[in-house]
TORPA-4810 file (N, C-alpha, C, O; in nm, 3 decimals):
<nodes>
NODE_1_0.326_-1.440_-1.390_0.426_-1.339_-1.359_0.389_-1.271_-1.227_0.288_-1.204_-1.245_X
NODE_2_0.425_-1.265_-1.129_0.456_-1.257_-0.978_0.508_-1.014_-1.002_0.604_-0.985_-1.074_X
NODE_3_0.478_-0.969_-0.974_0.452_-0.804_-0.943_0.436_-0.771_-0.773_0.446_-0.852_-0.680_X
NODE_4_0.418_-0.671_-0.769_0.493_-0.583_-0.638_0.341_-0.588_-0.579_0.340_-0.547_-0.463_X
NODE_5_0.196_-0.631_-0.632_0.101_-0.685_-0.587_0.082_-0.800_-0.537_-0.009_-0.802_-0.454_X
NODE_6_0.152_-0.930_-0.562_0.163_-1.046_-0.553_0.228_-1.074_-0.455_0.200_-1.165_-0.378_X
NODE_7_0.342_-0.982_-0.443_0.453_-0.965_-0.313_0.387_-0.922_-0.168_0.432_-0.959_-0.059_X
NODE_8_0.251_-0.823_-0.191_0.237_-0.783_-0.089_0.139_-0.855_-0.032_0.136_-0.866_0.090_X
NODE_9_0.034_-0.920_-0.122_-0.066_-1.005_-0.104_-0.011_-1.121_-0.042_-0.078_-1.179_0.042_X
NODE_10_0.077_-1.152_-0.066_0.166_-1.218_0.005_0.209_-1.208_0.135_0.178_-1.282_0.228_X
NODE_11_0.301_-1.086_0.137_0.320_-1.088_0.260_0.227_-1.062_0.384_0.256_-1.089_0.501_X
NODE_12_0.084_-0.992_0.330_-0.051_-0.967_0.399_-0.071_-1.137_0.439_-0.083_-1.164_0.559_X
NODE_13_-0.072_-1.228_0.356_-0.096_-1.347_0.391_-0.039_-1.428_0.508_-0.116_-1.473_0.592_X
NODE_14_0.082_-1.445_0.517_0.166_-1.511_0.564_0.227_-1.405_0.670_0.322_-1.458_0.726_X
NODE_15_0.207_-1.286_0.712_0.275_-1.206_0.802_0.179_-1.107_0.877_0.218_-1.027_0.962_X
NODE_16_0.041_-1.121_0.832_-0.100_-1.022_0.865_-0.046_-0.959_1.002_-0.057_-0.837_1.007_X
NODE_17_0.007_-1.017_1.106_-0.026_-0.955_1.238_0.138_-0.919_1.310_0.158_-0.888_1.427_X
NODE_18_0.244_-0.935_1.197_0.351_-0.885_1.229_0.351_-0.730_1.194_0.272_-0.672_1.118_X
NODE_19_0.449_-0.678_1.262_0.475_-0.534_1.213_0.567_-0.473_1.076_0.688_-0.478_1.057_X
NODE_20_0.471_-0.421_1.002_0.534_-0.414_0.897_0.581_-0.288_0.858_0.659_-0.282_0.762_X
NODE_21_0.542_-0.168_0.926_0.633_-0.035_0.938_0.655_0.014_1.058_0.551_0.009_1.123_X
NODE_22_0.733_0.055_1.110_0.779_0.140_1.263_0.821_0.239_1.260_0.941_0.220_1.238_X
NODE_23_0.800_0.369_1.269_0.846_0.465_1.270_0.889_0.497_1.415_0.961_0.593_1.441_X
NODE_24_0.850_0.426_1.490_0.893_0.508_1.649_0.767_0.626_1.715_0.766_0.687_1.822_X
NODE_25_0.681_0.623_1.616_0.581_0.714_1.673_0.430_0.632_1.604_0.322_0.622_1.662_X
NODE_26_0.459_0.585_1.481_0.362_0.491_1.436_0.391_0.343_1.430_0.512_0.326_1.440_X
NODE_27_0.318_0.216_1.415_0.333_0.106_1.396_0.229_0.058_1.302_0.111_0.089_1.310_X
NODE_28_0.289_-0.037_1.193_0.168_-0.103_1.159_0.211_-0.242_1.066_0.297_-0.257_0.979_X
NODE_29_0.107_-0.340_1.126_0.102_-0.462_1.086_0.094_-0.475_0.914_0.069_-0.374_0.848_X
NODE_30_0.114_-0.598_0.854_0.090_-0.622_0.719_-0.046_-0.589_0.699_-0.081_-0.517_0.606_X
NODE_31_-0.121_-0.636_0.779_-0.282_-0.649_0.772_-0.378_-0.516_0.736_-0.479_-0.494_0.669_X
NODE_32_-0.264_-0.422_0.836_-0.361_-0.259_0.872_-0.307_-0.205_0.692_-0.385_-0.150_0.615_X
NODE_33_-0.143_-0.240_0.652_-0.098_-0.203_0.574_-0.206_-0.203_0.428_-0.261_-0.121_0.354_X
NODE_34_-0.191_-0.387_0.449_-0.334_-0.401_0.312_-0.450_-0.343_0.345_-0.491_-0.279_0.248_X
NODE_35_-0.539_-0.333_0.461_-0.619_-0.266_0.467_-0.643_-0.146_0.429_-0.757_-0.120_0.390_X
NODE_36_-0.542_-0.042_0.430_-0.502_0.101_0.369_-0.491_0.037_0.236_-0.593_0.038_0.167_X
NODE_37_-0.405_-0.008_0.199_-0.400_0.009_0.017_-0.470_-0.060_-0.020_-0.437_-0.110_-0.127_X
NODE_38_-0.630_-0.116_0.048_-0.706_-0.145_-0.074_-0.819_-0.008_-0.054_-0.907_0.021_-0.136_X
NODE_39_-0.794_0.060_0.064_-0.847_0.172_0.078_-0.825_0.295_-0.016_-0.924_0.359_-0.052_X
NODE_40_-0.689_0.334_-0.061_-0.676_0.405_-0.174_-0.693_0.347_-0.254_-0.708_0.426_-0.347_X
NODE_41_-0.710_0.194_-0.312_-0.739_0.129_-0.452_-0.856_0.212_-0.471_-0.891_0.295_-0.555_X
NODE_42_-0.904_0.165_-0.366_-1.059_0.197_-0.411_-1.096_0.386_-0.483_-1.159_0.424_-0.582_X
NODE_43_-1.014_0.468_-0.364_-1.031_0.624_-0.395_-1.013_0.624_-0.535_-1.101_0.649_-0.617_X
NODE_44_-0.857_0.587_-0.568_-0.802_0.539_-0.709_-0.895_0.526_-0.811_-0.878_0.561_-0.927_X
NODE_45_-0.976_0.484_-0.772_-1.126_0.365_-0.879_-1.218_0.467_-0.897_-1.270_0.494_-1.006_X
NODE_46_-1.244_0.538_-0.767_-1.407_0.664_-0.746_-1.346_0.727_-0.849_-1.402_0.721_-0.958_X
NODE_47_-1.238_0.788_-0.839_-1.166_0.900_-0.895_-1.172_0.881_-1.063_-1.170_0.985_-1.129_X
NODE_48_-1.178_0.765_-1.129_-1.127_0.737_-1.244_-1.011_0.696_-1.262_-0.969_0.762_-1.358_X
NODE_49_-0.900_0.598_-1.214_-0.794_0.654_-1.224_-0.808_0.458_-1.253_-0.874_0.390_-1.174_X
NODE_50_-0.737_0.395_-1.374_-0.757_0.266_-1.402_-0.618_0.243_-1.439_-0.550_0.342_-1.465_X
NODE_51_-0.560_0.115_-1.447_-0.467_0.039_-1.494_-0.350_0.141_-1.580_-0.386_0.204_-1.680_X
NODE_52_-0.265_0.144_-1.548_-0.168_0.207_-1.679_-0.195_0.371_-1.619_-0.104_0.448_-1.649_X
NODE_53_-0.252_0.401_-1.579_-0.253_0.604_-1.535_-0.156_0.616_-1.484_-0.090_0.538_-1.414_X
NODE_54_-0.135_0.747_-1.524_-0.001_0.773_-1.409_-0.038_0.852_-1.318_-0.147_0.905_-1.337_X
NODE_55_0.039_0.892_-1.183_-0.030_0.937_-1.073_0.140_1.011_-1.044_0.248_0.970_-1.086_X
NODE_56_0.110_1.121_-0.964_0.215_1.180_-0.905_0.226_1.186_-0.741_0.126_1.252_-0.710_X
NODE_57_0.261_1.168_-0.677_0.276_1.217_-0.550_0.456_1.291_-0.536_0.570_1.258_-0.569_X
NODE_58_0.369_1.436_-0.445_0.477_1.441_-0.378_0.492_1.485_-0.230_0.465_1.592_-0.175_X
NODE_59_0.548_1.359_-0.177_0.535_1.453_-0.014_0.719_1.359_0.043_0.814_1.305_-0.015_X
NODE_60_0.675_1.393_0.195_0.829_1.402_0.268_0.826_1.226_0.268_0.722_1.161_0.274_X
NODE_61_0.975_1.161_0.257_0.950_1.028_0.312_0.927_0.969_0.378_1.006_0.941_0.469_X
NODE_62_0.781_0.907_0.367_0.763_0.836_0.531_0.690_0.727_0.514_0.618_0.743_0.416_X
NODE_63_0.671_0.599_0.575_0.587_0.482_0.592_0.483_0.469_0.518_0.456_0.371_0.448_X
NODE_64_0.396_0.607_0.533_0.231_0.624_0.416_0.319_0.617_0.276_0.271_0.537_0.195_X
NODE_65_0.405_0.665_0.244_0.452_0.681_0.105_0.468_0.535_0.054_0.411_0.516_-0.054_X
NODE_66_0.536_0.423_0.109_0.514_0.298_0.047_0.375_0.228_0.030_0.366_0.145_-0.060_X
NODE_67_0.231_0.263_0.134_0.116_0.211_0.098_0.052_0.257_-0.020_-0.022_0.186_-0.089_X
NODE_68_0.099_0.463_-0.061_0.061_0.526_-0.180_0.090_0.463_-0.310_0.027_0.430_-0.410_X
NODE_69_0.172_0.461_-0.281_0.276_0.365_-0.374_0.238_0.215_-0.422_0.211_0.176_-0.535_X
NODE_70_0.245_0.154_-0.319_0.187_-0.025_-0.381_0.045_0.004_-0.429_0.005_-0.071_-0.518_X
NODE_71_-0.051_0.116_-0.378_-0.187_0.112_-0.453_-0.170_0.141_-0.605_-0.225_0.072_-0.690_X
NODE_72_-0.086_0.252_-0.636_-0.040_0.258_-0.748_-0.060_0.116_-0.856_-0.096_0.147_-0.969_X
NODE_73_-0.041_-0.015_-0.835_-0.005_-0.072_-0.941_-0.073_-0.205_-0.899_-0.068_-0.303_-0.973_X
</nodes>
């Protein structure tokens, strides 16, 4: 069964050095992207925070909010 991890591992694979968010003031490749969300995996992990937790965020919408997000799960 294929998840919103599989998708991105994915697209880290096959797209590493394309740009995968633009804001017009930031840019960033698939690569830098996975690099960040295995960076909060990990905080995620120090913290205690395992499989099935739920987590809240709330902030304004922006580019970081989808890497918060895919670490999530």
């Amino acid at each position: 069964m294929h998840n919103a991890a599989h998708a991105i591992d994915a697209a880290i694979t096959r797209y590493g050095r394309n740009v995968a968010f633009d804001d017009g003031k930031y840019a960033y490749t698939y690569a830098e992207v996975g690099d960040l969300t295995a960076r909060i995996v990990r905080l995620y992990r120090e913290a205690g925070l395992r499989r099935g937790d739920r987590i809240v965020m709330i902030q304004r919408n922006r580019d970081r909010k989808s890497t918060r997000l895919n670490s999530s799960h």
